[in-house]
C-alpha positions in Angstrom: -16.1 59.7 30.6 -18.6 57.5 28.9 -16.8 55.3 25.5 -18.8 55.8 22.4 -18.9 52.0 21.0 -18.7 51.9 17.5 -17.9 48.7 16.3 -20.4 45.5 17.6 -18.6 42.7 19.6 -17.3 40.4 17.3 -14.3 39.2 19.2 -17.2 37.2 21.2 -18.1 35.7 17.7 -14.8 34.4 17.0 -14.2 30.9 18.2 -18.0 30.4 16.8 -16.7 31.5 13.4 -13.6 29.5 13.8 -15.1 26.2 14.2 -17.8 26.8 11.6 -15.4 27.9 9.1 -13.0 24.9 9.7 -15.9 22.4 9.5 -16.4 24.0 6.2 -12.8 23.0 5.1 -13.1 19.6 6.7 -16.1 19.1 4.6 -14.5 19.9 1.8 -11.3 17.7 2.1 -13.2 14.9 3.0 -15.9 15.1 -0.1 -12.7 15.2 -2.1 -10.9 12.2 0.0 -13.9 10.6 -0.4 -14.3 10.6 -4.1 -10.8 10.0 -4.9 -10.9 6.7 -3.4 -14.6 6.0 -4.3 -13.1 6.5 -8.1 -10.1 4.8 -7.7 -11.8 1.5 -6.7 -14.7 2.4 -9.1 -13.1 3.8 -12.4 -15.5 5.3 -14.5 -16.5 3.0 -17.1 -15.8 5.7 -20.1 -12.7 6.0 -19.1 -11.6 2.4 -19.0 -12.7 1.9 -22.2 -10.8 4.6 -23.4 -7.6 3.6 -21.7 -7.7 -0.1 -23.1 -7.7 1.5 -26.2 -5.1 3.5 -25.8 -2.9 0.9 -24.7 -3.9 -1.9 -27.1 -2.7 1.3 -29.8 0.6 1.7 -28.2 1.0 -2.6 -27.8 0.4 -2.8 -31.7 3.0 0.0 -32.5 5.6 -1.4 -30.6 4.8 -5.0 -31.6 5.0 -3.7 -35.3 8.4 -4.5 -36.0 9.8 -0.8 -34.2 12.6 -1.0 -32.0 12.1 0.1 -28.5 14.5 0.6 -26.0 11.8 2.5 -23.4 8.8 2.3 -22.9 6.7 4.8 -20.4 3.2 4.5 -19.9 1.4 8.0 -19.0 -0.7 10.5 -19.8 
């Protein structure tokens, strides 16, 4: 008897797909490796400005005669 083939031979496809779709997520994690670390040595200059203000505000509130036991710096 002669098999009627419906479906096209993907399982010949697979290792192909594999490795394109895993150089697709090794892509990804490495743009985003990349630019965490690019931006941690490089802050962005709006952002420092804005965090030197942020703590020169909290520096004069402490230093303005309050007691404080704590102090936490975070977002």
């Amino acid at each position: 008897m002669k098999r009627k083939t419906t479906f096209s031979a993907i399982g010949g496809y697979q290792p192909f797909l594999f490795c394109i779709g895993m150089y697709f997520v090794a892509l990804f994690f490495s743009i985003f490796v990349c630019s965490a670390i690019f931006y941690a040595i490089n802050p962005r200059k709006s952002n420092l400005a804005g965090e030197q203000n942020r703590s020169a505000q909290k520096t004069a509130m402490i230093s303005s005669g309050q007691q404080a036991l704590l102090s936490v710096a975070g977002k």
